[in-house]
Backbone bond lengths (Angstrom), bond angles and torsions (degrees), N, CA, C in turn:
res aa  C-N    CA-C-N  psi(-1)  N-CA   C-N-CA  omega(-1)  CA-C   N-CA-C  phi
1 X - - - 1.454 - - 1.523 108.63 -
2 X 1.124 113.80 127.39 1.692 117.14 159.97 1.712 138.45 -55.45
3 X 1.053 116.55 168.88 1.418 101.97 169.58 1.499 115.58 -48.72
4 X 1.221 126.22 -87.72 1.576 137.19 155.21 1.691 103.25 14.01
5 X 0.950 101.23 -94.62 1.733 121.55 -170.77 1.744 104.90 -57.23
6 X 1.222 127.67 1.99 1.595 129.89 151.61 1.274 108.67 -103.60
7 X 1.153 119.42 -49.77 1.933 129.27 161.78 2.048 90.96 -12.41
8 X 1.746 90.42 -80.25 1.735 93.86 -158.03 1.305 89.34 -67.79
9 X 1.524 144.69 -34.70 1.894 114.70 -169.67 1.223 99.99 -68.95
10 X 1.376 142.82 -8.12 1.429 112.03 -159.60 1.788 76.77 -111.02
11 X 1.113 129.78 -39.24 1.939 112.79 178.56 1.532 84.53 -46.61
12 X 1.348 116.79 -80.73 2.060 93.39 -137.95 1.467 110.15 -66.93
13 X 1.567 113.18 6.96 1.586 95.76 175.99 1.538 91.47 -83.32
14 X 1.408 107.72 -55.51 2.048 96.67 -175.19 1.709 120.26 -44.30
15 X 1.313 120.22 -21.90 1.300 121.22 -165.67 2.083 88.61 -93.38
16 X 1.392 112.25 -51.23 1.440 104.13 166.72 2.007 122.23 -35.50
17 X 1.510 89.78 -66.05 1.583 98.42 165.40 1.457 112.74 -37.52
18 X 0.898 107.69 -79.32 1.555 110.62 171.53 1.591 128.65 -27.24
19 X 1.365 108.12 -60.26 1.392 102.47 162.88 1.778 137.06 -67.04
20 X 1.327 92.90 -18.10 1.550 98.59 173.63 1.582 107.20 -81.20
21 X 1.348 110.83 -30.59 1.575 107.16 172.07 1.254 112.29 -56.13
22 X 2.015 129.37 -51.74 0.982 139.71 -159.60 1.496 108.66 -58.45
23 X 1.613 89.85 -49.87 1.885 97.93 -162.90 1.293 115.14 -68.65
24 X 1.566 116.33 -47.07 1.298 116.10 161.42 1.510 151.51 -53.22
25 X 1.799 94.52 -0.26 1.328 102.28 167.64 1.381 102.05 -71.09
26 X 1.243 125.31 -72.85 1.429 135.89 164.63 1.458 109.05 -26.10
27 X 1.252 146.06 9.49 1.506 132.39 174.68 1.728 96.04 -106.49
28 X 1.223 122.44 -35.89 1.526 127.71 170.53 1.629 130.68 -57.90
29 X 1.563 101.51 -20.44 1.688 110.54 -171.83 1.743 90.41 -101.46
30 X 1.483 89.75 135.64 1.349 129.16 -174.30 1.347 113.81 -133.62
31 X 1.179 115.86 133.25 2.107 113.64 -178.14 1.450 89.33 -96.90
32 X 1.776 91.23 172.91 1.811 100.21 -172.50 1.201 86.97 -101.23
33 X 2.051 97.86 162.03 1.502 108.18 160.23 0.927 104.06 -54.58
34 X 1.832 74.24 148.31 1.742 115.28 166.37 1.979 113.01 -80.27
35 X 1.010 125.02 111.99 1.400 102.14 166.46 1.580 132.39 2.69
36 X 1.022 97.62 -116.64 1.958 91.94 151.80 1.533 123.98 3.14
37 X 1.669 118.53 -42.87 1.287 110.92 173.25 1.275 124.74 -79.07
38 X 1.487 112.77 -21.59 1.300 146.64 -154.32 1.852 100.43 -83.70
39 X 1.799 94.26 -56.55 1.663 95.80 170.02 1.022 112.07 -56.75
40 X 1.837 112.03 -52.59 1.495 94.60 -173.43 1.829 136.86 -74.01
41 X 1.703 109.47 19.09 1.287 116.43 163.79 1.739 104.67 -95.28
42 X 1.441 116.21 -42.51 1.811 93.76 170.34 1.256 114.76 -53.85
43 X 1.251 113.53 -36.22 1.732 99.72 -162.36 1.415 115.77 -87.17
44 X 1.434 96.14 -21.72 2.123 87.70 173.28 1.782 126.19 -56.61
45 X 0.961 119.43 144.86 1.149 132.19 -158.69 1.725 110.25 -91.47
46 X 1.632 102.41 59.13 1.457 107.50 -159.39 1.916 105.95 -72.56
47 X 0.987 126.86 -178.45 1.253 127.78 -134.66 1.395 95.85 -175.20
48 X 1.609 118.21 110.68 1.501 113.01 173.33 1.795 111.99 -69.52
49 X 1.356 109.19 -170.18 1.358 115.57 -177.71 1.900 111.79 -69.47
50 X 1.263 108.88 -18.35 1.760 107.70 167.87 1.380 104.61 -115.94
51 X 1.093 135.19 44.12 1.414 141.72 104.12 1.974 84.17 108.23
52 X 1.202 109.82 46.14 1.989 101.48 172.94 1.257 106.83 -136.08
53 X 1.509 102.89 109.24 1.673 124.91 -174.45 1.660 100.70 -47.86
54 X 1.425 97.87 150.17 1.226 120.26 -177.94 1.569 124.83 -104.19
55 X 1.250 134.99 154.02 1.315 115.79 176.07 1.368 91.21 -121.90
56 X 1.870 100.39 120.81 1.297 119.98 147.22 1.259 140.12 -83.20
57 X 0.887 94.37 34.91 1.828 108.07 169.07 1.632 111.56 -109.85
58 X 1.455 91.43 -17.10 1.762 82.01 168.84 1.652 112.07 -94.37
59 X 1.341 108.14 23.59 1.934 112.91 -176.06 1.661 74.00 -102.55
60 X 1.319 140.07 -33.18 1.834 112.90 -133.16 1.977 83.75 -96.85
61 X 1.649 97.58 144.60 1.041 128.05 -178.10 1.599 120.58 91.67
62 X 1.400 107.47 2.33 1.825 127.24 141.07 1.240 134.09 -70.47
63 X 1.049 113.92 135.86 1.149 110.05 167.29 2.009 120.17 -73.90
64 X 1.501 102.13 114.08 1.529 109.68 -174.14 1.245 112.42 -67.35
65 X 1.678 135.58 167.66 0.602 125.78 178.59 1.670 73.69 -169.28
66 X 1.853 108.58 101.69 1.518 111.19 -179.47 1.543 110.12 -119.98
67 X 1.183 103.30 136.41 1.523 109.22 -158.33 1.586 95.39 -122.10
68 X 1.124 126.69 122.15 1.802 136.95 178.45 1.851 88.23 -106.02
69 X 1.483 101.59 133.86 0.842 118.88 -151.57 1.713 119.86 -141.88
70 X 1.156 161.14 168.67 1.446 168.33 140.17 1.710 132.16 -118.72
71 X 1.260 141.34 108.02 1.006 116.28 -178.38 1.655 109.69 -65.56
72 X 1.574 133.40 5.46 1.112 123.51 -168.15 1.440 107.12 -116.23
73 X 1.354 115.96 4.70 1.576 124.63 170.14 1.721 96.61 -108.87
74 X 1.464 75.98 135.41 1.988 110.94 179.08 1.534 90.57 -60.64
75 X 1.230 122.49 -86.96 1.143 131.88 -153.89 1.508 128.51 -38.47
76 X 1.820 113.77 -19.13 1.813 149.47 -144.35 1.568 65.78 -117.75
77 X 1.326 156.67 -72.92 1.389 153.39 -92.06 1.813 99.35 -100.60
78 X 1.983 87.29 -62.80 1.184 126.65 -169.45 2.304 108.89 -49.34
79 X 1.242 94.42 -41.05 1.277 120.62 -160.82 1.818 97.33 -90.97
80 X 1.229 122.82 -36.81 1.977 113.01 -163.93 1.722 85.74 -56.20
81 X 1.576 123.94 -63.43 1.762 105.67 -176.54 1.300 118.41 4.06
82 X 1.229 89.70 -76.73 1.557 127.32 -145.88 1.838 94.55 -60.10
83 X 1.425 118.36 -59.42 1.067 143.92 -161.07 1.985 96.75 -71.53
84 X 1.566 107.56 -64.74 1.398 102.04 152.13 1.906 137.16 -23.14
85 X 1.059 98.71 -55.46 1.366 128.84 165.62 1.361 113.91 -38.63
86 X 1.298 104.51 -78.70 1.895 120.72 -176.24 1.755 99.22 -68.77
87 X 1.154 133.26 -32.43 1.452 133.23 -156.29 2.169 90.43 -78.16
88 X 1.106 100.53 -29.46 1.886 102.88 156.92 1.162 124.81 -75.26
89 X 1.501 120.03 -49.15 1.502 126.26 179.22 1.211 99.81 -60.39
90 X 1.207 146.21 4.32 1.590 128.08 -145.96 1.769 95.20 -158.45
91 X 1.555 117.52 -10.85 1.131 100.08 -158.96 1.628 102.34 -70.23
92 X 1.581 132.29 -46.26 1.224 136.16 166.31 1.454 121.28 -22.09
93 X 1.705 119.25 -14.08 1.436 104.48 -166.43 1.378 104.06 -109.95
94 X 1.518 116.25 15.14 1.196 127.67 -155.86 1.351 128.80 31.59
95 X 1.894 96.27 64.85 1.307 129.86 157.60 1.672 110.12 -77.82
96 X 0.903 113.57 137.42 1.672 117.98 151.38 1.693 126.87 -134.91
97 X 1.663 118.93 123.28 1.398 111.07 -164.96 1.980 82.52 -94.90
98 X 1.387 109.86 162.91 1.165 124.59 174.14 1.189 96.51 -146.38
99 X 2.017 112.03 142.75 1.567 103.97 -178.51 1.880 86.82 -138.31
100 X 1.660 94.89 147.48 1.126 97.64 -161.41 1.816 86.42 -128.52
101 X 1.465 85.34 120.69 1.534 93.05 -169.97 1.468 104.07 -104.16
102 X 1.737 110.83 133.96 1.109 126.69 171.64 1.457 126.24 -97.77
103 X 1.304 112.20 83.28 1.290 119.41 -155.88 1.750 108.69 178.28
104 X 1.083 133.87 157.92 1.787 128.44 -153.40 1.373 83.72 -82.14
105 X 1.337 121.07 171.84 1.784 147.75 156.15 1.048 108.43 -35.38
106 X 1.918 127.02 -40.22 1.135 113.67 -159.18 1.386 128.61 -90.86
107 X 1.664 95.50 -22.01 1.231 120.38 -166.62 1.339 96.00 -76.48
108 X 1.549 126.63 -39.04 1.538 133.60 -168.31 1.018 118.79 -70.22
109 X 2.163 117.41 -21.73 1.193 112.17 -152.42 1.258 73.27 -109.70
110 X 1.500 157.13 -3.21 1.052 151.91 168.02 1.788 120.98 -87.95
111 X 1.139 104.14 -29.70 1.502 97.70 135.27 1.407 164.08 -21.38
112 X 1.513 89.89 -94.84 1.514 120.29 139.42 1.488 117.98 -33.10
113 X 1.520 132.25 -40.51 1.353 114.98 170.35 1.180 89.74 -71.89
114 X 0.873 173.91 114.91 1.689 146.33 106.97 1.867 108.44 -167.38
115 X 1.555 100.99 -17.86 1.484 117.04 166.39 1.470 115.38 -124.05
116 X 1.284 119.91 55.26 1.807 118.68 179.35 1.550 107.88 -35.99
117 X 1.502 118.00 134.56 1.590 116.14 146.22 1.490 112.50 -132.65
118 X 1.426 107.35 132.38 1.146 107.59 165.19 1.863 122.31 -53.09
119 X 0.764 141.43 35.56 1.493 127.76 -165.43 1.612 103.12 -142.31
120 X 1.004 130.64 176.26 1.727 122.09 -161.80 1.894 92.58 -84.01
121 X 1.478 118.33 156.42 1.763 106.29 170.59 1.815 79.74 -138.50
122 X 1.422 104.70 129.45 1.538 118.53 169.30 1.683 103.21 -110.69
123 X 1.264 95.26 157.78 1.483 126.63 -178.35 2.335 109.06 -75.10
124 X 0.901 113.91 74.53 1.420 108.49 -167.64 1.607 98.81 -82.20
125 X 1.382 126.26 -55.92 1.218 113.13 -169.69 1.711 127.77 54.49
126 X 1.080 122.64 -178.77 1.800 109.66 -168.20 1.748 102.68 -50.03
127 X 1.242 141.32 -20.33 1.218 117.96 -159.27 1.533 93.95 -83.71
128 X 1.542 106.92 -32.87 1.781 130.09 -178.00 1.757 94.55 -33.48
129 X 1.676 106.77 -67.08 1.022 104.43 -158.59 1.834 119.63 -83.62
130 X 1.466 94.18 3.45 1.778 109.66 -172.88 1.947 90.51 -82.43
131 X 1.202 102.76 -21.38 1.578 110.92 -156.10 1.670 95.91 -90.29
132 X 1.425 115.71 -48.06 1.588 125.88 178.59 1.367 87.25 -49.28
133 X 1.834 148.95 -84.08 1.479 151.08 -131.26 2.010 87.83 -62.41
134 X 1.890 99.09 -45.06 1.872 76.16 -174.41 1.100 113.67 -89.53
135 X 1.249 130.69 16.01 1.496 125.95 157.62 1.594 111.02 -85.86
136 X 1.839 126.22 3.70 1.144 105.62 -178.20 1.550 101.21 134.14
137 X 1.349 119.11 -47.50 1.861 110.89 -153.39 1.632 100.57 -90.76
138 X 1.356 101.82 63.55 1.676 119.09 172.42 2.052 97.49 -18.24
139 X 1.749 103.32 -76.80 1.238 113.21 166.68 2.082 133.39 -14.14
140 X 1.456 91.42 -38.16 1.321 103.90 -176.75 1.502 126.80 72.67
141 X 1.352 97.39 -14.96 1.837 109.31 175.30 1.197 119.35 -53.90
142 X 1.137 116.50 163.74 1.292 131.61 155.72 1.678 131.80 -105.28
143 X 1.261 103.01 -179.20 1.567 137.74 -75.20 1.938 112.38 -15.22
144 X 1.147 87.63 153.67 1.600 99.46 -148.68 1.683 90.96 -126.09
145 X 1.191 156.03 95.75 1.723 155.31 155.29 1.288 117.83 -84.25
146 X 1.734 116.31 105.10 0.954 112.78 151.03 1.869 140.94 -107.93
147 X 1.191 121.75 127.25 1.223 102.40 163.27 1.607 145.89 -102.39
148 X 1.767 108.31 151.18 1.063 96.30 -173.36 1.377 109.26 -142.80
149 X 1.446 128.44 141.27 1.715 146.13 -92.17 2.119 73.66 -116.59
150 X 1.164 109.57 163.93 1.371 117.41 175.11 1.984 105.87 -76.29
151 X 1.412 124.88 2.27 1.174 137.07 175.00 1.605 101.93 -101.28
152 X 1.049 154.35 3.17 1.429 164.95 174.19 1.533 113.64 75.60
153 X 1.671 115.82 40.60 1.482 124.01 -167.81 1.465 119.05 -126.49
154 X 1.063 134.97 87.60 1.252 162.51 155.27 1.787 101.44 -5.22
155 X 1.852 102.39 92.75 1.463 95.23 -172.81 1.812 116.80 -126.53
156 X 1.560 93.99 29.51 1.620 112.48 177.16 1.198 103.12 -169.48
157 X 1.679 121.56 154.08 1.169 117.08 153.10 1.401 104.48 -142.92
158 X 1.446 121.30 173.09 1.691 105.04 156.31 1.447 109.40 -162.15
159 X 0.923 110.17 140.39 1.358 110.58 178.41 1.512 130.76 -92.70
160 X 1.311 119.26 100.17 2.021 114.89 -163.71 1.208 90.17 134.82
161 X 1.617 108.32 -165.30 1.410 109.72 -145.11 2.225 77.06 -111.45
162 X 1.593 86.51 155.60 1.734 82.63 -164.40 1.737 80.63 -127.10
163 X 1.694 90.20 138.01 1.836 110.08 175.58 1.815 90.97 -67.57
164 X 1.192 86.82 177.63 1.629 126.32 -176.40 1.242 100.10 -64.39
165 X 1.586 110.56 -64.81 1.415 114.66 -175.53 1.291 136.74 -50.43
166 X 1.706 104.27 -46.13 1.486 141.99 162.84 1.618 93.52 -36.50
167 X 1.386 108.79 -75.27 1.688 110.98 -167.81 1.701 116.46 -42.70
168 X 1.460 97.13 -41.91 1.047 96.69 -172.19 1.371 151.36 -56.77
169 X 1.662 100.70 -43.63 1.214 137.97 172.69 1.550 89.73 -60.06
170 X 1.493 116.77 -71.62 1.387 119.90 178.57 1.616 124.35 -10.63
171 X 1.169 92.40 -69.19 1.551 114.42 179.78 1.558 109.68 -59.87
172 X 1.822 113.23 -51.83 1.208 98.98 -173.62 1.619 121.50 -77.37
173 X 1.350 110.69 -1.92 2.006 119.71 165.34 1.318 100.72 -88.69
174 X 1.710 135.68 18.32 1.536 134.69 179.45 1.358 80.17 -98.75
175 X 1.433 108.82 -40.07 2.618 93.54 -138.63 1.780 92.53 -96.75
């Protein structure tokens, strides 16, 4: 190749670079629940990984901390630690993280042997993830964090895998 003909590969790779920087800011912004989305996570009839309904009425007046989730996404995998972690540091303030895994029973309960978390893990499946878009993750991706205030009001969300620090602050502008 000549000068010329590296000239233009190295423009459209920088102008490529460039656009993958641009667009992907925009793949991270997520709006907060709407009310309405918010009811419709107490009232669904979530269901751990061996199939025994839960009562969410003993989450309302906590501070949430709901995590949409996959055992087959890196990013959902990388992050429960972390999320594990704080769901102790935090349990005293009457914090609670809940992770709502999008993915069958089997895959979750096979997980779970091999990734323990202390914190509740429900069965979401397509409604899981019909429920993540009205809580906000237009995108639909995963891992998906939302929080919601011990008043039932949706006062963070984010879409991707969220640092320690990130959570934190989060949580502590929830309580």
């Amino acid at each position: 190749m000549n000068r010329r003909q590296w000239s233009i590969v190295i423009g459209i790779s920088l102008v490529a670079l460039l656009a993958g920087v641009f667009t992907s800011q925009g793949i991270y912004k997520a709006g907060l629940a709407s009310e309405p989305s918010v009811k419709a996570f107490f009232d669904n009839p979530w269901k751990t990984p061996d199939g025994k309904l839960l009562d969410t009425q003993q989450w309302q007046g906590k501070v949430l901390v709901v995590n949409f989730w996959a055992s087959w996404c890196p990013p959902c995998v990388e992050e429960m630690p972390t999320l594990d972690k704080l769901q102790q540091e935090f349990i005293q303030q009457n914090v609670l993280f809940v992770g709502i895994g999008i993915d069958s029973p089997s895959n979750i309960r096979q997980f779970l042997e091999i990734t323990p978390v202390s914190y509740p893990i429900v069965i979401g499946g397509i409604e899981g993830s019909s429920l993540a878009k009205q809580m906000g993750n237009s995108q639909g991706a995963l891992p998906y964090t939302v929080i919601i205030n011990a008043k039932g009001k949706s006062t963070y969300s984010k879409l991707g895998k969220i640092s320690e620090e990130e959570l934190k602050k989060a949580i502590k502008s929830a309580l």
